[in-house]
C-alpha positions, 0 to 999 in steps of 0.5 A: 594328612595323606593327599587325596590320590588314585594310585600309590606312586602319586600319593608318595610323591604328593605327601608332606609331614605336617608337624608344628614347632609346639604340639600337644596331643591333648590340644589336639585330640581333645581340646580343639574339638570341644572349642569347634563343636563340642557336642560332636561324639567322641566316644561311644561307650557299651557297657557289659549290660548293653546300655549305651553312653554317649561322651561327647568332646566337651566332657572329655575336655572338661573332665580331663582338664579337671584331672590334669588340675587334680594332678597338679595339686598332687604334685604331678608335673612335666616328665612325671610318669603317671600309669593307666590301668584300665580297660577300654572306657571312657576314663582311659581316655579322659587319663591321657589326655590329664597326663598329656596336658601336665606334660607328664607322660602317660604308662598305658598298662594292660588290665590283664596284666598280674603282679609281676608284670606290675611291679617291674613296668611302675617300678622301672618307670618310677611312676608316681600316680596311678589311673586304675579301678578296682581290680587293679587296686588290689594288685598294687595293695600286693605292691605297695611297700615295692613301689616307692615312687607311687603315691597316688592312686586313683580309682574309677570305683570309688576311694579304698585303700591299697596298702601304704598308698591311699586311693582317691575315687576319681568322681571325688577328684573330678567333682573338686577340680575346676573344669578350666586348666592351663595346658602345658607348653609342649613341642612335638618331641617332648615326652608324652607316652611310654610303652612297654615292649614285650621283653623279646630279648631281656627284660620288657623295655620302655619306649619313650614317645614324643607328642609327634607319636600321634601325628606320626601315626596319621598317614598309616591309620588314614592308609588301610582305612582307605583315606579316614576321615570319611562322613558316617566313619566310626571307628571299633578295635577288640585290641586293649586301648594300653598297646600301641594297636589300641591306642594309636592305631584307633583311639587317638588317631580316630579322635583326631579325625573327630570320628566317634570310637565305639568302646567297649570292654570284652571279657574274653573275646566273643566273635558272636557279640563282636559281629553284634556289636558292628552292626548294631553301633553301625561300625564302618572301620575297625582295626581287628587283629588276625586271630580274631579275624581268625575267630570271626571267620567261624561264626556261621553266615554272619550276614544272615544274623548280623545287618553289617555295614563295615567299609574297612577293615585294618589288620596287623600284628601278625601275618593275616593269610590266604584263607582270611583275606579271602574270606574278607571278600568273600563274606564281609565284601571287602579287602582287609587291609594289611599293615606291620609296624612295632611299640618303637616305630608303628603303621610303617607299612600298609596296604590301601585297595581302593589305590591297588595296593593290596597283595596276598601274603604282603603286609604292604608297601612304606606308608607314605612318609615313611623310608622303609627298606629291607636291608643286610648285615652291613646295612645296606639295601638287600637286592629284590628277591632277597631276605634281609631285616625289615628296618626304618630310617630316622628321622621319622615322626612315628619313631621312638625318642629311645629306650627309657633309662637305657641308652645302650639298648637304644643304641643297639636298636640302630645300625647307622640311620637304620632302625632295626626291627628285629623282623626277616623280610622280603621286598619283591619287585613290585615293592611289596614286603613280606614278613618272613620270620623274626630274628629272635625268639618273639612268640606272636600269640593272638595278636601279642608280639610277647618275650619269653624272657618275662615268662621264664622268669615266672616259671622258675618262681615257682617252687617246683621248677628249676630250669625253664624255656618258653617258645612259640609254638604254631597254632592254627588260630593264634599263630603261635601258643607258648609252651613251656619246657621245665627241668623240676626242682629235686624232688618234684614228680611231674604230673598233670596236676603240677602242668596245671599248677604251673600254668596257673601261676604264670596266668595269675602272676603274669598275665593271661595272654603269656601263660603257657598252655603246654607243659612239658617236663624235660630232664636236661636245659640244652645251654650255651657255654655262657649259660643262656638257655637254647630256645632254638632246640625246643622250637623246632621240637614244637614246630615238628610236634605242631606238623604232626598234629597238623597231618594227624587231623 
């Protein structure tokens, strides 16, 4: 979609949106490949024991049209919202794209997620199927008389029983369905995903997407990729294909390019493996978030073990820094390109160095296509120089349709055409945007942008706490790490073992990247007179803690 151009100005004023009357992400990721050459490989699939699969566009036409055909007979239909819970595989993709050819829309939801996470993302959605494997079965067998809406499951591992609901094993399902299927007729604003921010101000919040999502998604994946598609091109990300850095950042843009994604499903994030696994399945772009970079940096002379043959590398998600950016050239021989965006409206600014657009300590200049600007209170442009909101203008095909089942949150997200992202930054006068902090209390923690309403939520659950906030707290490899500040119920003694008990029960009934890895027993919640907790106090208490760590080494 981007033009080809040497520099960044001619490459804004050349560009132009291609978005069609009628659209359908299947038809287009899928669908159109599996008719021009359906052997291409979409997928390149390692498993845990190294063995290599290789999936081609025909079997992913084939299979998701037998699971869109499977759907149907379950009642499945437009507007239906159907949620995926699973990790980077072949069938994740096979589920998105049998949702997005019912016209249903897809509820990508992390595997990492635990019960209660579960329970208010299907429950608020009104899912009435679900794509998931065995470990996710027993999740929803903990849920089941909650969730009303639900009755299909489907298991990659094969039939089984959560509760009420019967679970359908998908081959079963796949083996029956026919391989033809009638594609719904979708235009580019009908509903097709549906994801959930991290709840930085309240509960998580649906952001309901258009099939344009996609084509919204192209110039800003094409950007810090330096002009994808290019011949030999594969695409990799460490990042869970159900957020919107996974999905959308990598997967359905790269197969639209027809460029094969190289997948794979880590158990805790290995730089070692991760560096094996580029060189080996000869990765030229990946989409890797700070903290890992973070990560990888620390591995030893990676060139001496590891025949790496990266042309590009996209980072995002948090602010990437000086020493890695350096390191990036340095080590790997290349620029990492920097890129910002969120769930609502994503990849709206980027860096691109082989056109000069590359600064350290920018997340880069407005993608072409994309009006973004760094504004004021009354939103209005703020001056150069100057710190302000970074927000985005509608329309916008990137941009989210609303807010699901809550259209005054949807508009609170808007001061005039301006969509607001929450986050602080300055525009210098080269253009550049430098993220500076958000205005609310966002932890951003190895990648995740992550609420802590959700985790205060479950730390109260516990029978032994009271009161309870979650703030960021600076780390230097995650950027920031939450901790927990509890008042104790009466009666309760703090201790290291009930820290521990607490952590654990927000890891297991949560999900493992929001639990707190520091407790802390305080005997008074600083509240405001309405109540609501002042998260402000025990931040800065953990930011000084941080620095005195800091000066301590």
């Amino acid at each position: 979609m981007l033009p080809q151009a040497t520099d960044y100005d001619a490459l804004r004023a050349a560009f132009r949106w291609q978005v069609p009357e009628r659209y359908n992400i299947a038809l287009d990721a899928c669908d159109r490949w599996a008719v021009r050459d359906p052997d291409r490989t979409a997928i390149i699939h390692v498993a845990h024991d190294d063995s290599v699969t290789d999936v081609s566009f025909r079997y992913l036409a084939e299979s998701s049209n037998r699971l869109a055909n499977a759907l149907a007979a379950h009642g499945i239909g437009r507007g239906d919202r159907v949620g995926i819970l699973l990790p980077q595989m072949p069938e994740t993709a096979i589920a998105h794209f049998a949702i997005y050819k019912r016209a249903a829309v897809a509820v990508p939801l992390a595997a990492l997620f635990g019960v209660d996470a579960l329970r208010y993302r299907l429950g608020d959605s009104g899912a009435k199927a679900l794509v998931t494997d065995a470990s996710g079965v027993e999740k929803i067998a903990a849920l089941a008389d909650e969730l009303e809406n639900l009755t299909l499951v489907i298991s990659v591992d094969g039939p089984a029983s959560a509760g009420r609901i019967p679970v359908v094993g998908l081959a079963d399902l796949l083996e029956k369905a026919n391989d033809i299927a009638d594609v719904a007729d979708t235009g580019p604003d009908d509903p097709a995903m549906m994801i959930y921010t991290s709840g930085t101000t309240g509960p998580p919040k649906g952001a309901l997407h258009g099939h344009r999502v996609l084509l919204g998604h192209l110039p800003g994946v094409e950007m810090p990729h330096e002009f994808l598609p290019r011949a030999g091109d594969r695409l990799w990300t460490p990042a869970d294909w159900a957020w919107a850095g996974g999905l959308l950042n990598v997967l359905l843009p790269a197969l639209h390019f027809g460029v094969p994604v190289l997948c794979h499903a880590f158990e805790g994030f290995d730089p070692e493996r991760a560096f094996r696994l580029m060189a080996e399945h000869r990765v030229k772009n990946a989409f890797i978030p700070p903290t890992a970079l973070k990560l990888l940096r620390a591995v030893d002379d990676p060139n001496a073990r590891h025949d790496l043959d990266l042309r590009t590398i996209g980072s995002g998600g948090e602010s990437l820094g000086r020493e890695v950016y350096e390191w990036g050239r340095e080590v790997l021989g290349l620029t990492i390109n920097e890129f910002y965006g969120q769930t609502e409206c994503n990849l709206v600014l980027s860096s691109c160095a082989a056109i000069g657009v590359t600064r350290i300590g920018a997340i880069g200049k407005p993608v072409p296509g994309h009006d973004v600007a760094v504004i004021n209170a009354t939103g209005e442009a703020a001056p150069r120089g100057t710190l302000g909101q970074i927000a985005v203008a509608r329309p916008d095909p990137v941009m989210f349709l609303t807010y699901w089942n809550n259209p005054q949150a949807t508009e609170e997200k808007f001061v005039g055409d301006w969509m607001l992202t929450g986050d602080q930054g300055i525009m210098d006068e080269d253009g550049y945007v430098h993220f500076v902090g958000r205005d609310d209390d966002v932890i951003t923690s190895s990648g995740y942008r992550i609420g802590p309403g959700e985790i205060e939520d479950c730390l109260i659950s516990h029978p032994a706490v009271k009161l309870a906030a979650a703030v960021g707290k600076p780390d230097p490899v995650r950027t920031e790490i939450v901790k927990a500040y509890v008042v104790l119920a009466p009666g309760e003694t703090p201790s290291e073992e009930l820290a521990d008990a607490i952590r654990d029960h927000v890891r297991t009934r949560l999900s493992a990247h929001e639990y707190p890895r520091e407790v802390a027993f305080v005997t008074e919640m600083p509240l405001t007179t309405t109540g609501k907790v002042i998260r402000r106090t025990f931040r800065e208490e953990a930011r000084k803690e941080a620095a005195a760590n800091e000066g301590s080494r």
